[in-house]
C-alpha positions as CSV (number, residue, x, y, z in Angstrom):
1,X,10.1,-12.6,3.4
2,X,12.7,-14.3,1.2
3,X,11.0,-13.5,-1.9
4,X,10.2,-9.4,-3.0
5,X,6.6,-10.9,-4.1
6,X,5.9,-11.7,-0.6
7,X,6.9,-9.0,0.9
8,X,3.0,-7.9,0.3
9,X,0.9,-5.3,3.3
10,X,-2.9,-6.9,4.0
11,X,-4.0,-3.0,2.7
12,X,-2.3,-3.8,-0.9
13,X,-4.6,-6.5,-1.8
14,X,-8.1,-5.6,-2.5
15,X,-9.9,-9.2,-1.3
16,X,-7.8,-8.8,1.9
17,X,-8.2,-4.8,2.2
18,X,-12.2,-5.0,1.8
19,X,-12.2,-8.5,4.5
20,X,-10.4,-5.7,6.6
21,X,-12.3,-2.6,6.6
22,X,-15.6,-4.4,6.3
23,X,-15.1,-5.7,9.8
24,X,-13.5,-2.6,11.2
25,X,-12.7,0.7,9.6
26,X,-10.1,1.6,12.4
27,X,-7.8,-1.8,12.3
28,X,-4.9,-0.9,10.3
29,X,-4.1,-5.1,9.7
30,X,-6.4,-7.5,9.3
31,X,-4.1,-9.7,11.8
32,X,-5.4,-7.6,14.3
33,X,-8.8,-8.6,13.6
34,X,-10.7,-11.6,15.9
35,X,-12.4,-12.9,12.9
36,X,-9.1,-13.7,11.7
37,X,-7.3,-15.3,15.3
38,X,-10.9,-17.1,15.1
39,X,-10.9,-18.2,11.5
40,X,-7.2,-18.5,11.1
41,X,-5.4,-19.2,14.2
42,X,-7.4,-20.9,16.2
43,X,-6.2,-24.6,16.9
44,X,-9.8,-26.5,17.2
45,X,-11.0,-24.8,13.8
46,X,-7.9,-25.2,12.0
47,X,-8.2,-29.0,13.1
48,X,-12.1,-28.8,11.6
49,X,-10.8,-27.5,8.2
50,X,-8.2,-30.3,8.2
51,X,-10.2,-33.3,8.1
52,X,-12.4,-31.4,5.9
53,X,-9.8,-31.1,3.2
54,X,-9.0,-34.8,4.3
55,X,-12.3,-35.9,3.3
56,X,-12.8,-33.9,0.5
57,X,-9.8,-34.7,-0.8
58,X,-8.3,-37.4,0.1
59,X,-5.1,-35.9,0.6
60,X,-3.0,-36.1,3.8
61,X,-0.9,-33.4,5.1
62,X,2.4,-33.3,7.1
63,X,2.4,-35.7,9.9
64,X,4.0,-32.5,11.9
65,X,1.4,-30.7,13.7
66,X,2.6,-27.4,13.2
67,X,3.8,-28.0,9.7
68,X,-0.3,-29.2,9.1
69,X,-1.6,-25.9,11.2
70,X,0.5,-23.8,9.5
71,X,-0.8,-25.4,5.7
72,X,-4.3,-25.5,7.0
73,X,-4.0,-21.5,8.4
74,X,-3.2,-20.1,4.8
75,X,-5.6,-22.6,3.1
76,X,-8.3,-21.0,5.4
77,X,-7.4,-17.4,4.9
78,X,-7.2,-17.6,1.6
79,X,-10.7,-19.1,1.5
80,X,-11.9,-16.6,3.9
81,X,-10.9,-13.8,1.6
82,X,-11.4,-15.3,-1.8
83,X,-13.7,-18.1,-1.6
84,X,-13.4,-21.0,-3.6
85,X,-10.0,-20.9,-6.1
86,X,-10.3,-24.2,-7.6
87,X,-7.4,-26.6,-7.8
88,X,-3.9,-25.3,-8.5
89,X,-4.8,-21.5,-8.4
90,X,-2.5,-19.3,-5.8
91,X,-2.5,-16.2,-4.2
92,X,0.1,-14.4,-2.4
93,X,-0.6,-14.4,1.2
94,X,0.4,-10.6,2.9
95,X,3.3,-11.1,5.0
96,X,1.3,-9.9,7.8
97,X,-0.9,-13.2,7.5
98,X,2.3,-15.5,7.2
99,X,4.3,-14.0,10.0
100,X,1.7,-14.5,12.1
101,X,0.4,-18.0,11.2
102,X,4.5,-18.4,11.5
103,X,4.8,-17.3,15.1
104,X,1.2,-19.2,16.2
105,X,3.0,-22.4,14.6
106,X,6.6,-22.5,14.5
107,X,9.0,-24.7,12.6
108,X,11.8,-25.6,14.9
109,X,14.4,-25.2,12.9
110,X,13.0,-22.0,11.2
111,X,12.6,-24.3,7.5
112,X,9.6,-22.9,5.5
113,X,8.1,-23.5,2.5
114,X,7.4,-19.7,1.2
115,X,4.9,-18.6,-2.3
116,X,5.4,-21.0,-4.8
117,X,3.9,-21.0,-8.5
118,X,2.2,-23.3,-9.8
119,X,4.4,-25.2,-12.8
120,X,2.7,-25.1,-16.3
């Protein structure tokens, strides 16, 4: 991870840490977890939560499928693990989570985004 805030393990972040061992005691990541390949990774739900977050909010995402899998993939972990944020409120994904949303939905040329703040 480019930035030393994102270089975050799933067991560091209490939301994610409790989402983990509240499925399964024994799985040391909660990447390993089929909830999360399910909720997370999963091409036909990620396409669901899309036109959700189309129609709730009017807004449309990258025209690039992967670029739009990849956006919808940390919009529905963090929701999984957090809820409802409200508008303009970020988290910091654990690199486990963005590594392998990442390598489920690759850029081409290797150009991402990474954690940004939001500007006051």
């Amino acid at each position: 991870m480019p930035q030393a805030r994102e270089c975050v393990c799933c067991q560091e972040i209490t939301r994610v840490n409790e989402r983990r061992t509240g499925k399964d005691e024994n799985t040391s990541c909660i990447t390993d977890l089929p909830s999360f390949r399910n909720v997370c990774l999963d091409p036909d739900v990620l396409d669901v939560a899309y036109f959700q977050y189309r129609q709730e909010y009017g807004e449309q995402l990258p025209e690039a499928a992967n670029e739009r899998k990849r956006y919808t993939a940390y919009r529905q972990f963090v929701r999984w693990c957090w809820g409802y944020l409200g508008k303009e409120i970020r988290v910091v994904i654990p690199a486990c989570v963005v590594l392998s949303v990442r390598n489920s939905y690759p850029d081409p040329g290797q150009n991402y985004t990474g954690f940004r703040s939001v500007a006051c």
